[in-house]
N, C-alpha and C positions, 0 to 999 in steps of 0.2 A: 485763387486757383479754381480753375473749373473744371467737374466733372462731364466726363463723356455719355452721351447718352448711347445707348445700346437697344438696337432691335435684335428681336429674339426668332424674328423671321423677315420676311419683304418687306416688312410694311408700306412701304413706299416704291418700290419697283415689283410686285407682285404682279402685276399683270405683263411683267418680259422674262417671268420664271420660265417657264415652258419653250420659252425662246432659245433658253440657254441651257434648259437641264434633258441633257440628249443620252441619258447612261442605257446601256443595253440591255434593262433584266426585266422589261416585259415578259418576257418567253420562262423565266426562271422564275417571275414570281406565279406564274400563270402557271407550273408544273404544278406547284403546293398548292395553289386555291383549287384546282381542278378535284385534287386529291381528297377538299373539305367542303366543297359548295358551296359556302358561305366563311366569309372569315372579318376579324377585325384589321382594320387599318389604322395605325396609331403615328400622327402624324403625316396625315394622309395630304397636305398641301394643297394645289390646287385640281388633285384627281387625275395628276396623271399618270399614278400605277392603277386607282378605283375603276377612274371609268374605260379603262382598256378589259378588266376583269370582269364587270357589269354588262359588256356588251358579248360576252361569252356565256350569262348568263348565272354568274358566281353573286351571291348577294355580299355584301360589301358593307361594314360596319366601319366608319369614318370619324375618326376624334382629330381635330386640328385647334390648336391653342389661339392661330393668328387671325386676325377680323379680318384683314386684305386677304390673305389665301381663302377664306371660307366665302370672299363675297367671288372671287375669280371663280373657283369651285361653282358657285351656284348659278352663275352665269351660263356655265356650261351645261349645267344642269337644264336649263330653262328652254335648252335650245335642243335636244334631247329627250321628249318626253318615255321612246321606243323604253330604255332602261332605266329613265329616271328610278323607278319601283322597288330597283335593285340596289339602291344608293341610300344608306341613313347617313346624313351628316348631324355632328354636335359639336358644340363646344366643350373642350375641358383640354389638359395635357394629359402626359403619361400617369404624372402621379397620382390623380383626382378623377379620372372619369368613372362612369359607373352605369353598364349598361343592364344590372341585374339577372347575369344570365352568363353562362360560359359558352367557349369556340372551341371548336377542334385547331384551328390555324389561328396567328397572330403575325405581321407585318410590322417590323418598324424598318423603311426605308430613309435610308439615308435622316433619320432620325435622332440615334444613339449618341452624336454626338454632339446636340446641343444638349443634353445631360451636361452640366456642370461641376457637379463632385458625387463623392460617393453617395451621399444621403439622399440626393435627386436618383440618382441611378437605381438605388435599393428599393429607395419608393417605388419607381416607376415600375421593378422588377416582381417586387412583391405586388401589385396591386394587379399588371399583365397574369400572374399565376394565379390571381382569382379567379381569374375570368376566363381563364382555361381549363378543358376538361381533364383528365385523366388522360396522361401521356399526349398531351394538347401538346402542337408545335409552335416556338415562336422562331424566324428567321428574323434576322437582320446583319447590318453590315455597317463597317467601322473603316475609317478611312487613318490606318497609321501612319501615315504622310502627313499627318497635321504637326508631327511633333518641334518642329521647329520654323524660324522664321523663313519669308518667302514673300521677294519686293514687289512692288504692283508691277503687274504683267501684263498681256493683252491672253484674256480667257474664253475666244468666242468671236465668230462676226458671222452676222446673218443679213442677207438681203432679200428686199422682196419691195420689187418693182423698184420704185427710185427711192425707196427708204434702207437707210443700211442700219443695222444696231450692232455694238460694239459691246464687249463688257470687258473690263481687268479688276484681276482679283490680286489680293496683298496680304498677309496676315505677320504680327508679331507676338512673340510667344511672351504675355505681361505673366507670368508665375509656372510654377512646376505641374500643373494642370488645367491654365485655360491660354487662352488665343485669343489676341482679337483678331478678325477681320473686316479686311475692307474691300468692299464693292463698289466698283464705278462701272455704271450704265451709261453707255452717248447712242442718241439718234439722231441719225443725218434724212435731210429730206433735199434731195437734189445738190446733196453735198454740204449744205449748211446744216451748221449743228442748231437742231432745235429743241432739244431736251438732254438733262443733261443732272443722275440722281448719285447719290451716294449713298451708301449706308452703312453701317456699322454693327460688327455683332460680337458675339463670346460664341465660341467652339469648347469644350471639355478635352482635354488631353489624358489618352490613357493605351495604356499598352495591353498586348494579351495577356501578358500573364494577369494583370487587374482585374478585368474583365471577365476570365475562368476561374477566379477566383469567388467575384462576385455570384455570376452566375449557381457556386456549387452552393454560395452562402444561404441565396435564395430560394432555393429546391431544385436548378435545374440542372439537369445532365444534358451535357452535350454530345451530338450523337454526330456532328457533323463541321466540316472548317473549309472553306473553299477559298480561292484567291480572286476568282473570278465570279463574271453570272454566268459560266458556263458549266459550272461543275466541276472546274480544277480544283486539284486538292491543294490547301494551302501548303508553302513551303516558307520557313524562316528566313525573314527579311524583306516577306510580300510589302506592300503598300495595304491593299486592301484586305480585309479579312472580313468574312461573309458567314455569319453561324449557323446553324440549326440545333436545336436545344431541343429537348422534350419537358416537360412538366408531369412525373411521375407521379403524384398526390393529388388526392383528394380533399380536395377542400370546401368547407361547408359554409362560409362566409358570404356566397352568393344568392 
């Protein structure tokens, strides 16, 4: 019997991420860092909520776990020096970074839910309220449309010039809180498929009530729940749910 191997991000399709990940909350996250001048990014990928923020002139504290997102990242970076300035990147995840210093703001996009159980989540929450100041914000957003199975689909098609890229997403729910999925990337170059990647990961399944639960476990109050990046207010039964938490304590650990 053989076991699956599992990436825990692109590793191998990282440079057609941005291809395909078109979500609208520039503008929303751009509200909150405006608010802090300076914020952390945890799971910041390949920079494309950072360096949209850095070019507004917000400095941008960057932890991404994956070697393919951080080499895409710095690519972009190279090519860019006007903000580069504004930009730290590092290695580490949620649960382990340590930038010795607190934020008024915190960032985890589309993040939360490669968390895989509660002990990843609590680390990762406990270690985020270090590193935050007194009444420090963390946003982030949860996709509760994970919860169950979903056959490969077609999730995406982009052209440009005679290349077309293609992506389908699939996921099967293997236990009462994770997912795997599956990603198929195709590119065509004059209609012939010339590449052609797969990859495989684990998603965390978890509902709100978990989630506000953990959160109150951690230190944080939630001050805020949206459905959208527009600022709708959540309603039960949403898909997405979008938080705003504060961190009320002081903590002296940094």
């Amino acid at each position: 019997m053989t076991s699956t191997a599992y990436n825990k991000g692109y590793e191998k399709a990282a440079h057609l991420y941005d291809i395909f990940d078109n979500k609208q909350n520039i503008e929303f996250f751009l509200h909150y860092a405006l608010e802090a001048s300076e914020i952390l990014d945890i799971g910041a990928g390949t920079g494309r909520l950072a360096i949209p923020l850095a070019e507004k002139g917000i400095k941008v504290f960057c932890v991404e776990p994956s070697p393919a997102m951080r080499r895409e990242f710095k690519k972009k970076l190279s090519k860019r020096s006007d903000f580069s300035k504004n930009i730290k990147l590092t290695e580490g995840d949620a649960t382990s970074f340590d930038f010795g210093r607190r934020f008024l703001t915190t960032f985890l996009s589309g993040t939360f839910d490669h968390f895989l159980d509660d002990d990843e989540r609590v680390a990762s929450l406990t270690n985020i309220g270090r590193h935050l100041k007194p009444n420090g914000k963390l946003i982030f957003d949860v996709f509760l449309s994970l919860m169950k199975d979903s056959p490969l689909s077609p999730a995406g098609e982009y052209q440009k010039g005679n290349i077309i890229y293609r992506r389908f997403v699939g996921g099967k729910v293997i236990s009462e809180n994770k997912k795997e999925v599956t990603l198929i990337f195709e590119t065509y170059k004059s209609g012939k498929l010339i590449e052609k990647i797969e990859e495989k990961g684990l998603v965390g399944l978890i509902n709100r009530t978990k989630i506000r639960h953990l959160l109150k476990k951690t230190g944080f109050v939630i001050t805020n729940e949206f459905n959208n990046y527009d600022f709708t207010k959540f309603k039960k039964g949403d898909k997405l749910l979008i938080i705003e938490a504060i961190y009320p304590h002081t903590n002296t650990s940094v």
